[in-house]
N, C-alpha and C positions, 0 to 999 in steps of 0.2 A: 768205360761203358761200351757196350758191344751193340755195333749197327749193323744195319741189312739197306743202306740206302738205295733207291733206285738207280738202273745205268743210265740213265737218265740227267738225274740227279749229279751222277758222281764225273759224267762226263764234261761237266765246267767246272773252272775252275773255285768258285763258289761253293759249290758242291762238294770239293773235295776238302776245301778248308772247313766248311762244315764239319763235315767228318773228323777230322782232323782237333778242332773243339770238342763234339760230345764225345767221345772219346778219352779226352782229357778226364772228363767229370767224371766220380767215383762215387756220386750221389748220398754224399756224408753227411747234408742235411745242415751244415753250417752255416750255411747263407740265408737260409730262414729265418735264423738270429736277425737279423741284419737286414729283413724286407721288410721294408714300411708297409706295401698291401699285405702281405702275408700275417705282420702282425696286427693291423687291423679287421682284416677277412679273417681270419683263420683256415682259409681254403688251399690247402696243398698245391691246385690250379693255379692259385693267385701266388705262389713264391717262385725261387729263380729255380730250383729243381723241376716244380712241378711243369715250368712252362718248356725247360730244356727237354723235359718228355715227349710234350705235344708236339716241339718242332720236330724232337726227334721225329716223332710219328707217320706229321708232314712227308717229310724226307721220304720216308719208307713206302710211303703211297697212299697213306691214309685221308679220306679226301677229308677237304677242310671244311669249316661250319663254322656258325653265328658266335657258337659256345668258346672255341678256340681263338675265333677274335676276337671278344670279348675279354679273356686271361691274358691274351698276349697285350691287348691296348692299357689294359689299366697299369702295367709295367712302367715304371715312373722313369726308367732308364737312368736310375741316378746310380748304377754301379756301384752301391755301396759291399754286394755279395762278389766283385773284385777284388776287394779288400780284404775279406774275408776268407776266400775261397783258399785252401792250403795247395789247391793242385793249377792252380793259376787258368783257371777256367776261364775263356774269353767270352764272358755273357752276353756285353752291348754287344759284340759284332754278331751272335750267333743270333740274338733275338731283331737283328735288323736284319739278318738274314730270312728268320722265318715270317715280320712281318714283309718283306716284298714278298715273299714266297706267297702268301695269304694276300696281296695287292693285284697278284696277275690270275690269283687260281678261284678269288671268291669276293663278288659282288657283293659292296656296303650296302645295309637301309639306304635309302634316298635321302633321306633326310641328315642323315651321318654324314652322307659323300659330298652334298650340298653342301653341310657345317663347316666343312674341312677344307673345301673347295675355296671359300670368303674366307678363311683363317690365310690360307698358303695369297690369297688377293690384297690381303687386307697388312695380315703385321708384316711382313719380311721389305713394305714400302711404306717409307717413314713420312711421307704428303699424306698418303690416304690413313695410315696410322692417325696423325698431328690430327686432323681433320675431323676423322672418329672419333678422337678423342674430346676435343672440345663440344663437339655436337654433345657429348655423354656427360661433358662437366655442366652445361645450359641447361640440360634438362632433369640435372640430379635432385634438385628440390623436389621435382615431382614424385620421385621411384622411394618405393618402399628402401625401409632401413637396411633392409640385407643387403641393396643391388649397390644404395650410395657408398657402401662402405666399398663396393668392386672398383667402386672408379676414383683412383687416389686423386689427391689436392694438386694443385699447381704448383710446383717447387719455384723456390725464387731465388737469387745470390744476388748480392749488394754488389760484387765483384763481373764488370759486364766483358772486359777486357782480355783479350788471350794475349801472352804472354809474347812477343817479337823472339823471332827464329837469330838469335844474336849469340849464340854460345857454338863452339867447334865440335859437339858432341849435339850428333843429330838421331831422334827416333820418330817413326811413323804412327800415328795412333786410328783406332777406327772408331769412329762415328755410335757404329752400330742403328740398328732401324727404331727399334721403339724408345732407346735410354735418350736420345735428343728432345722428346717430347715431354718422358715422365718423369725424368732430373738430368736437365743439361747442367747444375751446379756438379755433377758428379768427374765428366771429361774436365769440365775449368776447370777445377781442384787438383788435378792432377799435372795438369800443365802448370799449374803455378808452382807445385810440389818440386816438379821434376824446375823449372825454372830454378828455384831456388838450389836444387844441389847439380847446377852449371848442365841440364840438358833441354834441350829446345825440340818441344814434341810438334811434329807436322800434322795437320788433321788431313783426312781424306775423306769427302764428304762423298764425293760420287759411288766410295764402298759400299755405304750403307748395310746392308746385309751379311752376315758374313753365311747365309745356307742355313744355320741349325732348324731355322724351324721350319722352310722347305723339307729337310733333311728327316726332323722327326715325324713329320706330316707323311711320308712313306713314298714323297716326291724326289724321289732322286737323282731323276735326270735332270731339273730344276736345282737343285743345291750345286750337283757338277757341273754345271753351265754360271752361278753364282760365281763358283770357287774359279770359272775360270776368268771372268770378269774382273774380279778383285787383283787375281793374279798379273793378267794385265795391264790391270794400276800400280800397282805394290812394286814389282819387278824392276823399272827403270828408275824408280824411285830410291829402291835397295841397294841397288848395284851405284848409283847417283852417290848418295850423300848420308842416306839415315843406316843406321848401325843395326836398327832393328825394330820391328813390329810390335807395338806395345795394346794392348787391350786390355780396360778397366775391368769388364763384365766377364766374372770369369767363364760365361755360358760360350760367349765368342771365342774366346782365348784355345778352350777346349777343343771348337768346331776348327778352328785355323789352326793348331797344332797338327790336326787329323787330317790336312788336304793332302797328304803325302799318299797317304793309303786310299783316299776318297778318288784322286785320280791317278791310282798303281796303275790303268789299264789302259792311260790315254799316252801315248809315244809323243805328242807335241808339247805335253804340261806335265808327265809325270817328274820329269827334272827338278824343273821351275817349282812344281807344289813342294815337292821333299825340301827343297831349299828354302822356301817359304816358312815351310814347318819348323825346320828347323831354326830359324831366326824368329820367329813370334813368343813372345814373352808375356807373361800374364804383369802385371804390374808389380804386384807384389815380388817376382827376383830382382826384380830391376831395383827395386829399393830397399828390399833385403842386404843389397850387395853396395848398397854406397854408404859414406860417410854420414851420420845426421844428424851432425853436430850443429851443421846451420839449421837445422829444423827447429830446435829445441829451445833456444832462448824465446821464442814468441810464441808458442803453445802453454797452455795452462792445465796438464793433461790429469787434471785431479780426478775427473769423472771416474765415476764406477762402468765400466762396459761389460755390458755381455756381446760376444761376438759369433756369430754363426757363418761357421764354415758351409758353405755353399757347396753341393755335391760336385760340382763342376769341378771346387777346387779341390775340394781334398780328396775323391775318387777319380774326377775325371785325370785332371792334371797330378794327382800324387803330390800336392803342395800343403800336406795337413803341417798345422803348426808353425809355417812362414806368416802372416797377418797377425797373427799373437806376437809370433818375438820381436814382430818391428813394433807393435804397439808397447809392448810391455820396456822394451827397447829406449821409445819415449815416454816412460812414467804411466801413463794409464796401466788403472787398476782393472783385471778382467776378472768377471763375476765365476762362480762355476757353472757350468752345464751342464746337465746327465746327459745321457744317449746324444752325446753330440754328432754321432756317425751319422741318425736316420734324417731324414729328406723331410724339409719342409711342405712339400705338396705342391711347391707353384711347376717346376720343371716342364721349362719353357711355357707351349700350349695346354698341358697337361690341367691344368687348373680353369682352362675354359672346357674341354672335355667331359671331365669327371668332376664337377664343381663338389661333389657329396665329399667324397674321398679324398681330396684336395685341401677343401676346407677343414675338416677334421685332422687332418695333419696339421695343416696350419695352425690351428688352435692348440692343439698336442706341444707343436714346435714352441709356440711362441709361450706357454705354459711353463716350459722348460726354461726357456731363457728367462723370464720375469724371476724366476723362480729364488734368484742370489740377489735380488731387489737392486739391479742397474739403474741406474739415471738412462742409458740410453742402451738400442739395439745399434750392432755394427754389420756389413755382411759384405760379402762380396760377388753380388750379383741383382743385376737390376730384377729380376723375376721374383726374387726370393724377399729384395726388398718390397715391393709391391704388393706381394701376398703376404707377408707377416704384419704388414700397415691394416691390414683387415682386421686383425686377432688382436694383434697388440696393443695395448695401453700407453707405452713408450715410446719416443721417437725414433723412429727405423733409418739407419744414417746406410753410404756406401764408405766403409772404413775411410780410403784415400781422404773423404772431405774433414777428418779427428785431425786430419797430418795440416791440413790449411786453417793459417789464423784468420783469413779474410771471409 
């Protein structure tokens, strides 16, 4: 694609990587396949071409407006037109470039900036999270049927115990902020998982966060202040004892793969992040890659599953088809799924945003998955399970707890 960017523009480095993206793109229309707004809107604006235009535009000097925030926010950033794109178009970074772009050059409604304001206050701290939530569960009898179905049930495990750090093979796991409140069975079950094939996961509770939803919130000097707190947990830890960085939710998993690039521009952590990055493992390699022969005598793995790849995993991290082979691995039967690519709607805050658009995917998604008559839904990400519990008819599990018999 041919730019005319501002000198302006092109004289940060930002700017020039910009460039350096639309460029790439030969606007061939392929990733429109593959846009969940696009195929729901049918608006050129709304897909990943049409929005590489607008930023283009940005760039060029075009001033910004209500209309071009508006195409560029309902962008689910589930990266699925990565995937697709033949010419390896880096979308999420270019469209998190043009939303700060549109962050410094054009005043929210009030009312938006407020919204977003109590989102970046509220989820990314897991007290004030816990706390909303319960208020929300005391008062769900009262709320119309649509909102009670927003606010999932109280997950419970009969299992209260985290596993004693007693094996020579040590990993660090995170917390994360809202998965401790809306299924803490989901972290046990994987401690108990990994106990069982001889590794002993460390919790680190003071992480909490790992940025994403600072991060998508268009706060990003808040996410790199996150990523550099965690860093300084994680670090003496890493180099100490644990092997590696392990995270359930593949939303996190993604965000902490990406601190390497999130802080390229800080001299005192850009080391430390890249090495971070690169030792953080979503769970699923981690048990892709062992033996599970101890796994299998106590599992009953007759069920019928349908499973939903999580955008995080199979776009963000490039992990399509790891959680099938370990299931299938252990005898569960997996249902089929059409359009397994497109994005269920929850992606992160995105579904308290755009509840319309959101929802409707949801419904779409979880449509699809019902659709080979499972006994249950699988997934791998606390967001994705949250929002298909709305739509769904079926129990919405986080894969790792199929692997635990307790």
């Amino acid at each position: 694609m041919q730019t005319r960017l501002t000198a302006q523009i092109l004289a940060s480095d930002t700017g020039r990587e910009a460039e350096t993206i639309l460029r790439a793109c030969v606007h061939c229309g392929f990733c429109t396949a593959t846009c969940p707004t696009y195929q729901l809107l049918g608006d050129e604006l709304d897909g990943p071409r049409g929005r590489i235009y607008q930023i283009k535009q940005l760039l060029e000097g075009a001033g910004p407006t209500a209309s071009v925030q508006q195409h560029l926010d309902r962008c689910l950033l589930c990266r699925g037109c990565e995937t697709t794109c033949p010419s390896g178009v880096a979308y999420g970074r270019l469209l998190e470039i043009g939303r700060g772009y549109m962050a410094d050059h054009h005043r929210r409604h009030i009312a938006d900036g407020v919204f977003r304001w109590l989102l970046r206050k509220i989820l990314p701290h897991s007290k004030r999270f816990s706390l909303l939530l319960a208020l929300g569960r005391g008062i769900r009898p009262l709320l119309p049927e649509r909102h009670r179905r927003s606010i999932p049930d109280k997950r419970t495990t009969s299992a209260t115990s985290w596993p004693a750090p007693i094996h020579p093979r040590k990993m660090l796991i995170l917390d994360g902020c809202v998965q401790p409140s809306l299924a803490p069975s989901i972290n046990l079950a994987a401690a108990q998982v990994m106990d069982r094939l001889g590794i002993s996961l460390i919790r680190t509770p003071q992480a909490s966060c790992c940025g994403a939803v600072e991060h998508h919130l268009d706060d990003h000097r808040a996410s790199r202040n996150r990523a550099r707190r965690n860093i300084d947990l994680w670090w003496p830890l890493l180099n100490g004892k644990a092997e590696a960085l392990v995270i359930t939710a593949s939303g996190c998993a993604q965000m902490a793969k990406e601190y390497g690039h999130l802080l390229a521009d800080d001299p005192h952590y850009a080391e430390k992040a890249r090495q971070i990055a690169s030792r953080t493992r979503d769970i699923a390699e981690i048990i892709d890659n062992e033996d599970l022969a101890s796994l299998r005598g106590d599992l009953d793995p007759r069920s019928r599953v349908a499973f939903h790849a999580s955008c995080t995993l199979q776009h963000g991290q490039g992990l399509s088809g790891v959680v099938e082979r370990i299931l299938l691995r252990l005898g569960y039967r997996l249902t089929p799924v059409s359009d397994a690519h497109l994005c269920c709607g929850s992606a992160g805050a995105y579904s308290l945003l755009h509840p319309r658009l959101a929802d409707e995917l949801g419904r779409q998604k979880s449509a699809r998955l019902q659709a080979g008559e499972p006994e249950l839904i699988a997934t791998a990400n606390i967001g994705c399970l949250t929002h298909l519990q709305k739509s769904a008819n079926r129990p919405v599990v986080h894969w790792i707890e199929l692997l635990n018999p307790e």
